[in-house]
Structure formats: C-alpha cells, structure tokens
C-alpha positions as CSV (number, residue, x, y, z in Angstrom):
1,X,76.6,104.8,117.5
2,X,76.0,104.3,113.4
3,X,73.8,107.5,114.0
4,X,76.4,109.7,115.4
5,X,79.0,108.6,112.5
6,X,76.9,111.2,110.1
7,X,78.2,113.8,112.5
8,X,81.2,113.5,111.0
9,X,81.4,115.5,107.8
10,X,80.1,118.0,109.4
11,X,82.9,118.0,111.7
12,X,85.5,118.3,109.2
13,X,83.3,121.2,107.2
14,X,83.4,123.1,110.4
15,X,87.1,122.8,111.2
16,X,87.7,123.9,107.5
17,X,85.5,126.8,108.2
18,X,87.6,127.7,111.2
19,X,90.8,127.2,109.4
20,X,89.5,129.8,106.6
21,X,88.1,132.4,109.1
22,X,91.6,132.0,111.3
23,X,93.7,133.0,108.5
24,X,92.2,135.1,105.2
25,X,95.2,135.4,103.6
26,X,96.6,135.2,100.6
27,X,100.6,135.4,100.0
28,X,102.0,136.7,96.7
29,X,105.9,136.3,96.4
30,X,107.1,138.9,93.9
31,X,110.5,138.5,92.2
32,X,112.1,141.4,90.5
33,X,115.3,142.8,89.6
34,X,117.6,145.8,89.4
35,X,119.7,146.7,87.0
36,X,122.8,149.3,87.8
37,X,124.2,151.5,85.6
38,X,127.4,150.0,86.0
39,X,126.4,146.5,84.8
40,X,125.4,145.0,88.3
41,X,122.2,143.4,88.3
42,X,120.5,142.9,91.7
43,X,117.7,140.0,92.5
44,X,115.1,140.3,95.2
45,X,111.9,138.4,96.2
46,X,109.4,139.6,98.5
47,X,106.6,138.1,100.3
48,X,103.7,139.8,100.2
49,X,100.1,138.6,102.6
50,X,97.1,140.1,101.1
51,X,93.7,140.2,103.1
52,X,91.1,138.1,101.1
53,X,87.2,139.1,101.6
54,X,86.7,136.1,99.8
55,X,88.7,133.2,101.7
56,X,87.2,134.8,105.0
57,X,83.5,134.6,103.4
58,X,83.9,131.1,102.4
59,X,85.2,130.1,105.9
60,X,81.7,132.1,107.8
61,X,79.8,130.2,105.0
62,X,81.3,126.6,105.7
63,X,80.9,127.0,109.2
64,X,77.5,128.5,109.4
65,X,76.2,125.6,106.8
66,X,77.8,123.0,109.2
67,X,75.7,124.1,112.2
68,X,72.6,124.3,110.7
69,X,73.2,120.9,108.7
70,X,74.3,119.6,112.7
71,X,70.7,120.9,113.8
72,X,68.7,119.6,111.3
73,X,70.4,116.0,111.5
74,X,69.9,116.5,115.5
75,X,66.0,117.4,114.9
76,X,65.5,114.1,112.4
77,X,67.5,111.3,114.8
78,X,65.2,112.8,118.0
79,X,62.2,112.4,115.3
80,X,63.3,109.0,113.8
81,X,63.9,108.1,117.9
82,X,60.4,109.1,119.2
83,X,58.7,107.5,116.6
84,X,60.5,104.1,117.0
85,X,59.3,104.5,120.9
86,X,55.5,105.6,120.1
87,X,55.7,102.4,117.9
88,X,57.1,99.8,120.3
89,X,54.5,101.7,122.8
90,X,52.2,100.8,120.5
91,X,52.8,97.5,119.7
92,X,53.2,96.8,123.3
93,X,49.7,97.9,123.9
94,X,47.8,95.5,121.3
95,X,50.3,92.4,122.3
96,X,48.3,92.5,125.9
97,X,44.9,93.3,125.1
C-alpha cells in the first residue's frame, strides 16, 4: 500500500493533462464603446474564446509525461519486488544447508 501512494501525483498530472486537452481555450472579454453623434454613448462587452496551440500542447505534454513516469515507477516496484523474493529465496537456501 505505501508503494501505490507514489501513484498519486501522477494521477493528478494526468487529470490536469485531460483538463487542458478537453478545453484549449482562451476567453478574452473586450469592452468598448460608442459614441453617437447626438451625444449618446453606448457600452458593450463581448466575450470572445480563442483556440490556444499552446494550452492544448501543455495538456498532450502533461499527460504523456504522466504515463511514461506511471511505467517507469511500475518497472522499478516489480524490480525492487523480485529482488526482495530472490533474496528471501536466497536466504532461505543457506538457513537449511
């Protein structure tokens, strides 16, 4: 169980990654006015959503650096395991000779 608690930030660098990929966007409000001949001044703000190559980039990164830093954590636990096996095996082995 302490070995599967390093799986953890992992986890929360690959939900970051998704949240990035499921929504590159960027929104710009713009405010602006116009002015009438007459005097009368009119106010208007708009929302604008940009696409972001960036945001979407960061988010492939994130979750591509996640899996492989899953795998290679995966690969060194089933090392660290075998080895702690071969040496109980081992230790075994002299005890009844």
């Amino acid at each position: 169980m302490k070995l599967g608690l390093l799986y953890l930030p992992f986890i929360g660098v690959f939900i970051a990654g998704l949240v990035f990929v499921s929504n590159p966007y960027v929104e710009y409000i713009l405010y602006g006015y116009i002015r009438y001949g007459d005097g009368r001044t009119e106010y208007f703000s708009d929302i604008v959503r940009s696409f972001s190559l960036p945001i979407l980039l960061s988010g492939v990164l994130l979750i591509g650096t996640s899996i492989i830093n899953t795998m290679v954590l995966t690969t060194v636990i089933l090392v660290l395991i075998s080895r702690k096996k071969r040496r109980k095996s081992i230790v075994n082995e002299a005890n009844n000779l």
